[in-house]
BAMITOR-745085 format. One record per residue (C-alpha): x, y, z; residue number from 0. Coordinates in steps of 0.5 Angstrom, whole numbers, plus 500, padded with zeros to 3 digits. Each point is the difference from the previous one (the first is absolute). Example, Ala and Ser with C-alpha at 12.3 -4.5 7.8 and 13.67 -1.06 7.14 Angstrom:
// residues 2
525 / 491 / 516 / 0 $
502 / 507 / 498 / 1 $
END
This chain:
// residues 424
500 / 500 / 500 / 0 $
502 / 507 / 498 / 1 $
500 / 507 / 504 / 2 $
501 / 506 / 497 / 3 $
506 / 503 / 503 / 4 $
495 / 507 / 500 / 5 $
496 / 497 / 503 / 6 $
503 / 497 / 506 / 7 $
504 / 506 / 501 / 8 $
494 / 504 / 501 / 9 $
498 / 496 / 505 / 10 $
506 / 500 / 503 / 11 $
500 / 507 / 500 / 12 $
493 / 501 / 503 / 13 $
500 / 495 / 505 / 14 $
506 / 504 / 502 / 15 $
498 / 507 / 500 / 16 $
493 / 497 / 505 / 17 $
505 / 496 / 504 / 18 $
504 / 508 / 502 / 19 $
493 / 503 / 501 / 20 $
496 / 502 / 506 / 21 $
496 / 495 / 503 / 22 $
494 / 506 / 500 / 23 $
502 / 501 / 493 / 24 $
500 / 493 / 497 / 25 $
492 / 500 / 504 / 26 $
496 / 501 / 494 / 27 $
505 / 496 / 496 / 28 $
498 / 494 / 504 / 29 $
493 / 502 / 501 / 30 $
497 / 502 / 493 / 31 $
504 / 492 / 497 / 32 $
496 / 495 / 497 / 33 $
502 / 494 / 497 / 34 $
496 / 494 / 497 / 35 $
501 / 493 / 498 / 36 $
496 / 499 / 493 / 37 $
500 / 493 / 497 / 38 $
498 / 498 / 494 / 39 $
499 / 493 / 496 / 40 $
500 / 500 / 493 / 41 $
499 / 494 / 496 / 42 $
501 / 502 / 492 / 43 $
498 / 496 / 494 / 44 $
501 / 503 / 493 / 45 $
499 / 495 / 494 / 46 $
504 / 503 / 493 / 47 $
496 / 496 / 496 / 48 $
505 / 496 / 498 / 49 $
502 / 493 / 497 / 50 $
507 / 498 / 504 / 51 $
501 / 494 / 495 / 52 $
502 / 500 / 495 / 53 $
505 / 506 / 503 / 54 $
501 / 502 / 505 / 55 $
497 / 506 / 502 / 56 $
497 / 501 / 507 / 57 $
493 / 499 / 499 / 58 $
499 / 503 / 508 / 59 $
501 / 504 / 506 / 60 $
498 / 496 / 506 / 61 $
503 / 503 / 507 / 62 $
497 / 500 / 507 / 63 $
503 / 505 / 506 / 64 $
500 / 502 / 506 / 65 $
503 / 507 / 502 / 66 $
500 / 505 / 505 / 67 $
501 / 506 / 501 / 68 $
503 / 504 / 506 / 69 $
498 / 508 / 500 / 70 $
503 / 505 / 506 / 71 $
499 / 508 / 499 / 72 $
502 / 504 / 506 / 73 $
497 / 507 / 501 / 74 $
506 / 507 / 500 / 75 $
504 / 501 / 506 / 76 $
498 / 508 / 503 / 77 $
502 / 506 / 498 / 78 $
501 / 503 / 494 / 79 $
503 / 496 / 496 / 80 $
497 / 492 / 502 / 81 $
504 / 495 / 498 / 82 $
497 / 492 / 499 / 83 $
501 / 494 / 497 / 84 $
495 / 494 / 496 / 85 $
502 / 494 / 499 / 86 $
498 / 494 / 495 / 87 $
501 / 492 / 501 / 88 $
498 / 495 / 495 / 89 $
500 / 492 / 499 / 90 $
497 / 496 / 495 / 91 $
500 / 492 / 500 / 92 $
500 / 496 / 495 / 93 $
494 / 495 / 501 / 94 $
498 / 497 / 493 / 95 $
505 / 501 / 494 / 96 $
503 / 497 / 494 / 97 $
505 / 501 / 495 / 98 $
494 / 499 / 495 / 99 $
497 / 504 / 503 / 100 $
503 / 506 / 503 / 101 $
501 / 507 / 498 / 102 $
493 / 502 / 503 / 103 $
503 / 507 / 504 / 104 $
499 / 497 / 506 / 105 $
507 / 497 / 502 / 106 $
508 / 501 / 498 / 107 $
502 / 497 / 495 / 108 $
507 / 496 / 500 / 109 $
504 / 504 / 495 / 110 $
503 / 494 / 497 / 111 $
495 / 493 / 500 / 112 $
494 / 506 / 500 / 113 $
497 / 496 / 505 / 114 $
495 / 503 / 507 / 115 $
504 / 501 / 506 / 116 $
498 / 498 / 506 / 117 $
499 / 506 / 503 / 118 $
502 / 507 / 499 / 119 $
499 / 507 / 504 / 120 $
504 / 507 / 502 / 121 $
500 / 505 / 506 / 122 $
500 / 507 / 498 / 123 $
500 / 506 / 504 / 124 $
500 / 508 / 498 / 125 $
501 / 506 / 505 / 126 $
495 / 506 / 499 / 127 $
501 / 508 / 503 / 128 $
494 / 503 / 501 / 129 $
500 / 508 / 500 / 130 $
494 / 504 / 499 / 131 $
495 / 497 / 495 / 132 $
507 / 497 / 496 / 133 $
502 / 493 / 502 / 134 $
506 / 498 / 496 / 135 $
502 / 491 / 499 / 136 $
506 / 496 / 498 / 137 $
500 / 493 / 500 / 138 $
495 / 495 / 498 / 139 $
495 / 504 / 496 / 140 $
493 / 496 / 497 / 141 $
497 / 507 / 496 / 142 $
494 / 500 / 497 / 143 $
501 / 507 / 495 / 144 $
498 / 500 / 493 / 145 $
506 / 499 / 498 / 146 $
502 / 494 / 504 / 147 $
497 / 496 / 504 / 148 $
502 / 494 / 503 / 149 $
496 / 493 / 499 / 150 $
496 / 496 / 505 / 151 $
497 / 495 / 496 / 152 $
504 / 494 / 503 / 153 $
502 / 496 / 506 / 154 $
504 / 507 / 502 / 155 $
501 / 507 / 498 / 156 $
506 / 503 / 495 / 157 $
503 / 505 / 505 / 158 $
506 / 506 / 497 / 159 $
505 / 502 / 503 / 160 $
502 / 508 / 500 / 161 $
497 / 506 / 503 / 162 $
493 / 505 / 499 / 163 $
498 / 505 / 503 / 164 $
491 / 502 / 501 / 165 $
498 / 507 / 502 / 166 $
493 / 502 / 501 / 167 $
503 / 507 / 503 / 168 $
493 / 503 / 496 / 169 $
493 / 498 / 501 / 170 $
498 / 495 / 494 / 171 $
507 / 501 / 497 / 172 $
505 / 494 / 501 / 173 $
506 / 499 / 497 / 174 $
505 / 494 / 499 / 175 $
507 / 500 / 498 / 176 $
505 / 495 / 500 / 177 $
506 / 495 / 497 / 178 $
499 / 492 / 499 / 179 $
507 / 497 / 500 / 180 $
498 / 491 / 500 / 181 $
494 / 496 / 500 / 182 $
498 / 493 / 503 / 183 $
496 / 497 / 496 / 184 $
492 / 496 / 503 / 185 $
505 / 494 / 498 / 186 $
506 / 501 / 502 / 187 $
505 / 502 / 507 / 188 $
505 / 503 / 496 / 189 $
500 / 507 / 500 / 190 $
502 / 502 / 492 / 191 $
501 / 505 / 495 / 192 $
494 / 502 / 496 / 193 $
497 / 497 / 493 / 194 $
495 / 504 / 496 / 195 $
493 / 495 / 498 / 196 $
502 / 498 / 493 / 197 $
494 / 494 / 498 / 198 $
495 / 500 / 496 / 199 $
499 / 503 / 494 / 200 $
503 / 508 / 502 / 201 $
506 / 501 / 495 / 202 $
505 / 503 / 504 / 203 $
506 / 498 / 499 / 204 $
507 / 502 / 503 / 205 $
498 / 498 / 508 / 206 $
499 / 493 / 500 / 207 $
506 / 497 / 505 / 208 $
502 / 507 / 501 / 209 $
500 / 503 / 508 / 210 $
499 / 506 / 503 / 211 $
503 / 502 / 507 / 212 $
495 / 506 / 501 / 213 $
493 / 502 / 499 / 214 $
498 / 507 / 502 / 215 $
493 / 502 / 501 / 216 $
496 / 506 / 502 / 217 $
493 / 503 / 500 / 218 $
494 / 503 / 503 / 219 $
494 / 499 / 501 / 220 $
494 / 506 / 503 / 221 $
493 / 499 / 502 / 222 $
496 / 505 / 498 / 223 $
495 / 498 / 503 / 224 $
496 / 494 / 503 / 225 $
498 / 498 / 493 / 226 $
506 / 501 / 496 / 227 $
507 / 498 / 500 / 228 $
506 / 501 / 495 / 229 $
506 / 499 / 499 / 230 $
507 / 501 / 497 / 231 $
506 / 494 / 500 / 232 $
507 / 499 / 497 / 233 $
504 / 495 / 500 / 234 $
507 / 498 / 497 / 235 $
503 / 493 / 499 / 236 $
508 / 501 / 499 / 237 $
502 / 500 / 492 / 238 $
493 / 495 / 499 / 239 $
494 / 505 / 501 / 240 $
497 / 507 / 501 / 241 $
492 / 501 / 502 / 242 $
495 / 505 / 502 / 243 $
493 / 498 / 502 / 244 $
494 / 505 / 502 / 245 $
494 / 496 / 503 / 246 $
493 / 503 / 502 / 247 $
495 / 498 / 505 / 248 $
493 / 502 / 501 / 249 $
495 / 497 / 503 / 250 $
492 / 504 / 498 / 251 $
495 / 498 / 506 / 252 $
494 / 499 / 496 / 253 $
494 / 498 / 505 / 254 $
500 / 496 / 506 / 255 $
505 / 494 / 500 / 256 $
501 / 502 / 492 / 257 $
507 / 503 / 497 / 258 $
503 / 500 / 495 / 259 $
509 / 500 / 501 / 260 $
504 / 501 / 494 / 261 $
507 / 498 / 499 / 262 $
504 / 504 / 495 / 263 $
507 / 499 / 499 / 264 $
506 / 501 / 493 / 265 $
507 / 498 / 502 / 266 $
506 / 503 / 494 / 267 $
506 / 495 / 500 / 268 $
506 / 500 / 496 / 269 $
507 / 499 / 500 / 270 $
505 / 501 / 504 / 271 $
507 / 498 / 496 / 272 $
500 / 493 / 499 / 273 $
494 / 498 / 497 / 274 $
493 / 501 / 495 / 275 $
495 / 502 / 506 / 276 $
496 / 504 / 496 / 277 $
491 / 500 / 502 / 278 $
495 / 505 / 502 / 279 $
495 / 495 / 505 / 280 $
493 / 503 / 501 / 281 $
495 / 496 / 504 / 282 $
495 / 501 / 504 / 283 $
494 / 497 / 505 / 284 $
493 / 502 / 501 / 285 $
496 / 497 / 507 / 286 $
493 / 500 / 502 / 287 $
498 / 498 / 506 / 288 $
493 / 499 / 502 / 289 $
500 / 497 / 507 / 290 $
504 / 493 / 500 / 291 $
500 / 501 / 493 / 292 $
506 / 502 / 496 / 293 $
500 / 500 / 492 / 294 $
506 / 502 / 497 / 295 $
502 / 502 / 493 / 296 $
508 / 501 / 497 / 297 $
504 / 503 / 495 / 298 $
507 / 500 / 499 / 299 $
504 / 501 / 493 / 300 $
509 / 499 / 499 / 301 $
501 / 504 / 495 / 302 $
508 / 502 / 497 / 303 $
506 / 495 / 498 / 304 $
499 / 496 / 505 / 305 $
496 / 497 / 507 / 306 $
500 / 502 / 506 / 307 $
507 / 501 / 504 / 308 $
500 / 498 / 508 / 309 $
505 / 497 / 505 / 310 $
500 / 492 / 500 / 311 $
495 / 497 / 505 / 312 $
496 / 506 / 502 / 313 $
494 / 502 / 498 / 314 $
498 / 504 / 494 / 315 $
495 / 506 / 502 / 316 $
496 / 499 / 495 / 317 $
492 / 498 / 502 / 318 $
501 / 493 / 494 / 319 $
505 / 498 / 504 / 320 $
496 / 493 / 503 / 321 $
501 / 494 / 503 / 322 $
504 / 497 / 495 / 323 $
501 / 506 / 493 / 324 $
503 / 507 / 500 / 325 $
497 / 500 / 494 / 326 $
505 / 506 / 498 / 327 $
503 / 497 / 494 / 328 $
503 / 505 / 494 / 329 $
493 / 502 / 496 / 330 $
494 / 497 / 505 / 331 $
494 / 503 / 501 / 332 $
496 / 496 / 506 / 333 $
493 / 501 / 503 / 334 $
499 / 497 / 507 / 335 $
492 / 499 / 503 / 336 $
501 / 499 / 507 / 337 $
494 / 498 / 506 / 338 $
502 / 500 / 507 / 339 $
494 / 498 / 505 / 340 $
501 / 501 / 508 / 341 $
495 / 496 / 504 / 342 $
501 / 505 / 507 / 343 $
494 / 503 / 495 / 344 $
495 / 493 / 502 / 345 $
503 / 499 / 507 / 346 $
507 / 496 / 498 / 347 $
505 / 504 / 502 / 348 $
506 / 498 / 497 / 349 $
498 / 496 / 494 / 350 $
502 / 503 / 494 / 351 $
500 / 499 / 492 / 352 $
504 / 501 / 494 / 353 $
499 / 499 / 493 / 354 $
503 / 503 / 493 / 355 $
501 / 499 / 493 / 356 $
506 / 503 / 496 / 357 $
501 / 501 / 493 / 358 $
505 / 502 / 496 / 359 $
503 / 500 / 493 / 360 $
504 / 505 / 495 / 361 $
506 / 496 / 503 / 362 $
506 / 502 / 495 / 363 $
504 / 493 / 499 / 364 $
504 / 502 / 495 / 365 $
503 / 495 / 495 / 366 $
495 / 495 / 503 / 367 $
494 / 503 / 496 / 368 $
493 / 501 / 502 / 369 $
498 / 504 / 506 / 370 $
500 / 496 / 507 / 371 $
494 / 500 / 504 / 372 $
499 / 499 / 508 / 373 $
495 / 498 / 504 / 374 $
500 / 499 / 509 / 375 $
494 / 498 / 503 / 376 $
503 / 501 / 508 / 377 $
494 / 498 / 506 / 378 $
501 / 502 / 507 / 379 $
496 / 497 / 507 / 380 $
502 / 502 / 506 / 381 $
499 / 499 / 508 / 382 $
503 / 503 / 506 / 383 $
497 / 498 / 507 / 384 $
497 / 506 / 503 / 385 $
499 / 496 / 507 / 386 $
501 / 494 / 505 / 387 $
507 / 495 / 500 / 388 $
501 / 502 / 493 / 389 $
499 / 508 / 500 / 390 $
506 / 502 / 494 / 391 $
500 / 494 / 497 / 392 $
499 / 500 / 493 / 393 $
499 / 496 / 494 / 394 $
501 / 502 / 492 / 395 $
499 / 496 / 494 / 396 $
503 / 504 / 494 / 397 $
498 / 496 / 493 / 398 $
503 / 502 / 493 / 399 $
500 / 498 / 492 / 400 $
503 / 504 / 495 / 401 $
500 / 498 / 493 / 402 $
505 / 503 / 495 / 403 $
502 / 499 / 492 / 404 $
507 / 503 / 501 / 405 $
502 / 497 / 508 / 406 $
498 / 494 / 504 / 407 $
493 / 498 / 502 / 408 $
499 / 500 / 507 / 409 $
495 / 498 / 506 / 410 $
502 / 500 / 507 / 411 $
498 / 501 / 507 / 412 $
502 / 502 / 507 / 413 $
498 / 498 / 507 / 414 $
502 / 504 / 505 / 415 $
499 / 500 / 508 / 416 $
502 / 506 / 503 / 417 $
501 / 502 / 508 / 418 $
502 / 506 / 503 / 419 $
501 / 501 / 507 / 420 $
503 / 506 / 504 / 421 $
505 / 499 / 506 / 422 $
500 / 506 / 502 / 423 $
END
């Protein structure tokens, strides 16, 4: 298992700072900690529809584990600059795998044999000051921004190490700054230097093995009000890519338990010296929620010579980003229909519904001919136990089927129990 050195000495540097401080000063250090054990466990079963006789193509992904997630966050020592530290734990145990059947995401592979390994997990901790309303972090960072955000689609979290700063010094104003150096990735123990997402059918070129050292971001979001919200973020992968994004949320009360939220975002990326990055995205949701009900409806076009740009692992912000598709190839158009349904309405409070459709074409395959075609059909159900010996414990079944004339074809499900506790 592999730390990162900032991390660990971050750790070390704050553990140290509180250890010289005061007794009463340290006193909302203590007070205002918490820390929560949460465990997950994933069974993930995805069919590639393909024959392994006669070659030998893996025919599925197959994987059963057992993680646990150990979270600690401290509140600030007192007085004008309030220094604290969060800490991250994290295990997973192989419970069922195989060398035909690995590769799920859910456990570290062997570099060699390509097999799961028996176990897997890292320790990350980031020290933070805190002074006004400005809170500055470095080490382990898991950001959720729109032009990074980390995954957390698997048994354990991807996790960055770097710095960034958040400042809310002005009512409805909140900015962001910061510098990424390495990755761990859902998989993987190891902290690495980041790769930019190459697959599919988005035509870039110059990237694929290339790494980058550092990805620096920044931006701000303002609420204008409590109905609109909008927003401006950059980010920069070093020598690979560039990208603005500008994002509008608002949300139209209508009528009693009616409302109508749209979600409108454009992202501009381009190259940043080694590669062909050129794509304008722009896509945008539209949600009417009527009680329970949620009939959603999306749009999202690529446009320029190549998809969208974004780092390895992380999770596009692009509202066609699914369960399994980004559907962010050069040339896609994709619409989206989307019905979610929450059963608090009738008296089930923690049962929930999801189900969508997406489909896309226009997909420019290049030498290949033809236009390419894609279609995924995800359903979510959901139930977390709002009282008793159970309270907290939740279970999700997510199923999939994407069919496509330029990719694999593929039906999947996940099963997913999860429990979290808090320690104190």
């Amino acid at each position: 298992m592999s730390k990162s050195p900032l991390a660990r000495g971050v750790a070390l540097a704050a553990l140290g700072t509180s250890l010289t401080l005061p007794g009463l000063v340290q006193a909302a250090f203590l007070e205002d900690s918490k820390a929560t054990l949460e465990l997950r466990n994933f069974y993930f079963n995805r069919d590639l529809r393909q024959d392994s006789n006669p070659t030998p193509a893996q025919s599925k992904q197959e994987e059963w584990a057992q993680g646990f997630l150990l979270r600690y966050e401290s509140g600030f020592t007192e007085g004008t600059v309030g220094f604290g530290l969060d800490a991250i734990g994290t295990l997973g145990l192989k419970l069922d795998s195989g060398s035909d059947r690995s590769g799920s995401g859910l456990l570290q592979r062997d570099r060699e044999t390509g097999q799961a390994q028996d176990s897997y997990g890292d320790f990350g901790a980031t020290a933070k000051v805190k002074i006004s309303k400005s809170v500055l972090k470095v080490g382990t960072l898991m950001p959720k921004l729109p032009v990074v955000q980390a995954n957390d689609s698997r048994l354990l979290p991807q996790a960055f190490s770097g710095g960034a700063l958040n400042s809310t010094e002005i009512d409805g104003l909140t900015v962001d700054a910061g510098r990424l150096k390495q990755y761990n990735l859902r998989d993987s123990s190891d902290y690495e230097d980041m790769l930019m997402t190459t697959g599919g059918r988005r035509n870039i070129t110059g990237a694929a093995g290339v790494t980058a050292d550092k990805f620096d971001f920044g931006g701000f979001s303002y609420k204008w009000n409590d109905s609109l919200t909008t927003s401006y973020h950059y980010g920069a992968l070093e020598d690979l890519y560039k990208q603005h994004y500008l994002n509008l949320v608002h949300v139209l009360p209508i009528a009693d338990k009616q409302s109508l939220k749209s979600d409108i975002r454009w992202a501009r990326s381009t190259d940043d010296g080694n590669t062909n990055v050129d794509n304008t995205a722009v896509n945008a949701m539209f949600t009417y929620g009527l009680g329970g009900h949620a009939f959603g409806l999306g749009y999202q076009k690529m446009s320029g010579d190549t998809g969208f740009a974004y780092i390895n692992g992380t999770d596009p912000f692009l509202v066609n980003y699914v369960q399994i598709g980004d559907f962010a190839n050069k040339d896609e158009k994709s619409w989206q229909v989307r019905y979610d349904y929450n059963f608090a309405a009738i008296g089930i409070p923690g049962l929930t519904f999801m189900t969508r459709y997406l489909t896309g074409d226009d997909v420019d395959l290049g030498a290949a001919g033809n236009s390419g075609k894609e279609w995924e059909r995800n359903t979510d159900i959901a139930y977390v136990f709002q009282e008793g010996p159970l309270k907290n414990f939740g279970v999700k079944w997510r199923n999939a089927t994407v069919r496509s004339n330029f990719a694999n074809d593929l039906d999947e499900n996940r099963l997913i129990l999860s429990y979290t506790m808090s320690l104190w």
